[in-house]
C-alpha positions in Angstrom: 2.6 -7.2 -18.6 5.2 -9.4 -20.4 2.7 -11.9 -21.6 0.9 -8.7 -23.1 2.8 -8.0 -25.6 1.9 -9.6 -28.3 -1.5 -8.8 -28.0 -0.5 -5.1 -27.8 1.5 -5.6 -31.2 -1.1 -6.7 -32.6 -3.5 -4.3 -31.8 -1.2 -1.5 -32.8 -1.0 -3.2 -36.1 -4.6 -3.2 -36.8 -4.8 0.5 -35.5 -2.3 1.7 -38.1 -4.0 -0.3 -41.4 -7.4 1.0 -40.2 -6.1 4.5 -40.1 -3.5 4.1 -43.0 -7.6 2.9 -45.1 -9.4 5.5 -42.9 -6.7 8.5 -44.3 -7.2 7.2 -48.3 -10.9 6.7 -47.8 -11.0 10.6 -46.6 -9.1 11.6 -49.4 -11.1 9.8 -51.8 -14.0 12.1 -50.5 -11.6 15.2 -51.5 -10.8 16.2 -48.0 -7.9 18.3 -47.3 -4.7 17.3 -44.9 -5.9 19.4 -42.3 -9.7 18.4 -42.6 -8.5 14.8 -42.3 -6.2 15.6 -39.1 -9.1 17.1 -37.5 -10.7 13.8 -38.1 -12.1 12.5 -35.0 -11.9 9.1 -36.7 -7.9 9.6 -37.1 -7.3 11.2 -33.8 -8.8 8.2 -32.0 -6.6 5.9 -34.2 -3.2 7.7 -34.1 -3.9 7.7 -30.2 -4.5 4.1 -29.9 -1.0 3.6 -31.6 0.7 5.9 -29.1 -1.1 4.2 -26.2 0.4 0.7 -27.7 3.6 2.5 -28.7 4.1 3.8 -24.9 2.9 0.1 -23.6 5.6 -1.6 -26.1 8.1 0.7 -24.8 7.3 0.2 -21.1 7.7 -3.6 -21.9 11.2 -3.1 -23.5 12.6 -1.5 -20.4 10.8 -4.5 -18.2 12.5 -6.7 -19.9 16.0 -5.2 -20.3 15.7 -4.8 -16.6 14.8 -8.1 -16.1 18.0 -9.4 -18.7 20.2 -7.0 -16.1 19.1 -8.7 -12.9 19.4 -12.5 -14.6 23.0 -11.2 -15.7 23.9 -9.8 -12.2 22.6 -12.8 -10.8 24.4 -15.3 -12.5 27.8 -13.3 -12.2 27.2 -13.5 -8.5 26.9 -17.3 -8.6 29.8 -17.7 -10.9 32.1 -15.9 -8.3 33.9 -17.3 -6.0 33.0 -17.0 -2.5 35.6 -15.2 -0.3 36.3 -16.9 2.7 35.7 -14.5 5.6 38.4 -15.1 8.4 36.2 -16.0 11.6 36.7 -13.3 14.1 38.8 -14.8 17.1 37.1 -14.3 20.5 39.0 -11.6 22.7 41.1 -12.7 25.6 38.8 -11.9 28.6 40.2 -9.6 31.5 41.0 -12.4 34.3 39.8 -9.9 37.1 36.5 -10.0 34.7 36.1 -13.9 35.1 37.4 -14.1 38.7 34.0 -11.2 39.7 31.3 -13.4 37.7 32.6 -16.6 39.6 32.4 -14.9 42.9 28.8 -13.3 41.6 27.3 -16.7 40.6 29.0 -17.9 44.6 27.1 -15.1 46.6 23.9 -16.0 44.0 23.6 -19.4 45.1 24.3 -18.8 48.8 21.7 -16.0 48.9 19.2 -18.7 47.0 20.2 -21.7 49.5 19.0 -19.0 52.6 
């Protein structure tokens, strides 16, 4: 959508000097304001500049987000990494080692029957 936008400005452009000559050449003719409002001419204008007004808007808050992210990102890289102290492996129960020694005996004399 970013690469959008200037083709969105542009239209929006061209949609308010069409209706900014559309609203003088009505007048010209002698119509009142609320006879050119009703205009089905200017409603179809002054709704293709809200449709590019909404789009430009959307395209705003894209890329402010996208600033925000860069910004976060780069803040992240600039820090310094905090060394994380490596946990120490617990001190094993004796008994514990002593039973898994004597399992892995009585496994390999029940395999050698």
């Amino acid at each position: 959508m970013l690469n959008k936008k200037p083709h969105i400005e542009n239209h929006k452009i061209l949609a308010e000097s069409k209706l900014a000559t559309r609203i003088e050449n009505l007048k010209s003719k002698g119509k009142t304001d609320v006879q050119i409002q009703r205009d089905s001419a200017v409603k179809h204008l002054r709704a293709e500049i809200s449709q590019a007004r909404q789009q430009l808007a959307s395209i705003a808050k894209l890329e402010s987000d996208i600033a925000r992210r860069a910004e976060e990102k780069a803040r992240k890289l600039a820090a310094p990494k905090s060394e994380k102290p490596k946990p120490k492996p617990s001190a094993q129960d004796p008994m514990k080692k002593k039973a898994r020694k004597e399992k892995k005996i009585a496994a390999a004399a029940a395999t050698e029957e």
